[in-house]
N, C-alpha and C positions, 0 to 999 in steps of 0.2 A: 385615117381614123382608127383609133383602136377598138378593141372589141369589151376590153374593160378599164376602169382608171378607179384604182385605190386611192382616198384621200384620206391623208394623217395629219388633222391639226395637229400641232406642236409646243408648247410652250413652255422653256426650262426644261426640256424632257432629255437630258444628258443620261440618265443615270437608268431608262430605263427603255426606251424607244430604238435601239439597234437589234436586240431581241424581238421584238415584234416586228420590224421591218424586214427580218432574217426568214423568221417564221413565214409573214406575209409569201414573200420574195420563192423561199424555198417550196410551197403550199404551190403557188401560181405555176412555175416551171417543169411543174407535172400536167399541168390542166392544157385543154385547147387553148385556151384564150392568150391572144396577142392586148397582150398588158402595160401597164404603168401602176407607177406607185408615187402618189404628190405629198410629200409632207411642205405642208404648211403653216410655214411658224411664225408664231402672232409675235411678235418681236423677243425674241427668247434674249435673256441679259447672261447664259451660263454658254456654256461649250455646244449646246446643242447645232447649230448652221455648220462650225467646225465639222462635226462628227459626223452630218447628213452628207455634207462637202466630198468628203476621205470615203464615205459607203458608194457615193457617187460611182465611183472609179471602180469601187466592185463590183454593184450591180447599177450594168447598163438600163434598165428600164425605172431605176429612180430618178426623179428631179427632184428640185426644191424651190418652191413659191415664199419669196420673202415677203412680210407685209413691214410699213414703215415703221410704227412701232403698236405696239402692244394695247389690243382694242377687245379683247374676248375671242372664246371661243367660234362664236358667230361669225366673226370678219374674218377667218383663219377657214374654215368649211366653205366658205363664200367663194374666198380667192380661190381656193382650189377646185372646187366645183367647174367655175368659170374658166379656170387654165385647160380643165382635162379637155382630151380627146375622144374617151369613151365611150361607145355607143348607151353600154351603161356604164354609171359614176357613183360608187359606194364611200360612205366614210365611215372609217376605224376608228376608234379612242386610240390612243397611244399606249394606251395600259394594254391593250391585246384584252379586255374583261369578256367579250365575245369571242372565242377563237376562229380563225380561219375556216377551221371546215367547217364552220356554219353558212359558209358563205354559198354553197348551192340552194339549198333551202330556201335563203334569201332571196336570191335573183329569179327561182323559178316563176313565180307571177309573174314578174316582166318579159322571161324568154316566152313560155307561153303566151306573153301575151292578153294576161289575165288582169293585169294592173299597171302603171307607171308609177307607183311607187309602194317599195316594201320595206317593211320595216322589222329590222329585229324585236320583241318581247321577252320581257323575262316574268310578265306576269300573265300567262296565260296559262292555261291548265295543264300542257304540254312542254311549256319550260324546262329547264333545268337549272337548280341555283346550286353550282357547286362549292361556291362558297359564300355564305349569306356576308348583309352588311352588321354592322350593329345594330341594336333595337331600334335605338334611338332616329339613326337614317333611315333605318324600312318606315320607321312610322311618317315622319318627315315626306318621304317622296307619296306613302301612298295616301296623304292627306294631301299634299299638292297636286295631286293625280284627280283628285275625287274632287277640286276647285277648275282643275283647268277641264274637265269633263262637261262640267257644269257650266264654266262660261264660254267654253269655246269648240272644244273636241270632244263632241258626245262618242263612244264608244270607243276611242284609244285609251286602251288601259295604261300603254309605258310610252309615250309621247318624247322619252326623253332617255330611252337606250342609244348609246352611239354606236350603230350599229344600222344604218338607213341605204337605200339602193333606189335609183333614179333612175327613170331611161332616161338618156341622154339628154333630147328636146325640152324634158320636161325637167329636167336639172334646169339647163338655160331658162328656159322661162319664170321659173318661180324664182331663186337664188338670181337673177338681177332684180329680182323687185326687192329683195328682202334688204332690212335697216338695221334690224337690231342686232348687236354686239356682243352681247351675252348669253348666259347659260338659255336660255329661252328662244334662241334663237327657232330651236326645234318647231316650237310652237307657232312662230310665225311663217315658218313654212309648209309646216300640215294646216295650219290655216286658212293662207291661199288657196293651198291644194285642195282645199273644201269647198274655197269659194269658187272653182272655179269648176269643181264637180267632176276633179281628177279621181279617179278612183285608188285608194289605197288598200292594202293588202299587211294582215301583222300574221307575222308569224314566231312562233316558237321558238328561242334558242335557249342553247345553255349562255352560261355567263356564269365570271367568277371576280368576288369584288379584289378591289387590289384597296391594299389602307393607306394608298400615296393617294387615292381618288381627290382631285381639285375641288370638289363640290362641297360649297362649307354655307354652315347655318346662314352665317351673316349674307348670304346672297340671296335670301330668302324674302326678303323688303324688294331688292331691287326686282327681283325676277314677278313678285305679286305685280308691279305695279305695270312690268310689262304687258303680264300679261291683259291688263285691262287696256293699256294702249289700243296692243295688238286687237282686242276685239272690237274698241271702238273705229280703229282704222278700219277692218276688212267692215265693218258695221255688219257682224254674223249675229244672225237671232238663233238660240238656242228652240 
């Protein structure tokens, strides 16, 4: 077993994803931790699997989890979650928007022992945004933030930083249960986590938008309607 496992959903991420696993890779190799790094690519249709392939050979503590073909974010966090070895199990955006050395920050609840699940924020009072979105997206998420607070996740203010830390066990057990496929996936996972009266932990990081970001209006229908799924599934009363 290892002692951490890095997971990188992937998809079409050629062009910018070897810098962040470089970054990751190089960050790690100073730390204690006996490591791994999963990218998991949701059926990438560009060079990306090539170029995970070829890093292989560089850095021995990469794999790569292929899924069959191209199903969302959500199926792509899933597989790899479920592949790692690590006692704890974090997952990256591929954009690097949270950097690395946020990553003690992060897992300190669960080394303590304080929580089994922590979560990056960028909306907390302690944050750092060192490079905002546009208007138009800040408005966007923290109207969708202030809906899914309301029908499902009272008191997670950013449910939806990619930027999350699992203990191990409790990786496995939530992420086999989970269905959903898309950007919402988040939510179906802090979800269970609620129902099952996991305790979570947010904490503070920086974070920097990048304008490749995949999150686009039009996902905004499908992701509402998840979300009401998702609450009638876990059948959570606010």
């Amino acid at each position: 077993m290892k002692d951490l496992s890095i997971i990188i959903p992937a998809y079409n991420e050629a062009k910018r994803i070897v810098p962040t696993i470089q970054n990751i890779n190089n960050y790690l190799a100073k730390t204690h931790y006996n490591y791994e790094i999963i990218v998991a690519d949701d059926g990438s249709t560009d060079d990306t699997i090539n170029i995970i392939k070829n890093l292989e050979i560089e850095i021995p503590e990469l794999r790569l989890m292929c899924c069959e073909s191209n199903k969302g974010k959500g199926q792509a966090v899933r597989v790899g979650m479920l592949a790692a070895e690590g006692r704890i199990r974090l997952f990256s955006d591929a954009d690097g928007a949270t950097p690395i050395e946020e990553l003690p920050n992060v897992l300190a609840p669960i080394e303590n022992k304080e929580a089994k699940i922590s979560i990056g924020s960028r909306y907390l009072a302690q944050s750092e945004i060192a490079k905002s979105q546009p208007f138009y997206r800040r408005a966007w998420s923290r109207l969708a933030n202030l809906f899914v607070q309301r029908l499902l996740l009272p008191g997670i203010v950013d449910p939806n930083c990619g930027f999350k830390a699992f203990d191990g066990k409790t990786a496995q057990f939530l992420f086999s249960q989970c269905t959903v496929n898309e950007w919402s996936f988040d939510l179906e996972v802090l979800g269970l986590a609620r129902k099952h009266g996991i305790i979570t932990h947010q904490i503070p990081v920086k974070w920097i938008h990048d304008e490749a970001s995949k999150g686009k209006l039009r996902h905004l229908p499908q992701e509402i309607k998840n979300l009401y799924t998702i609450r009638k599934r876990l059948n959570l009363s606010i």
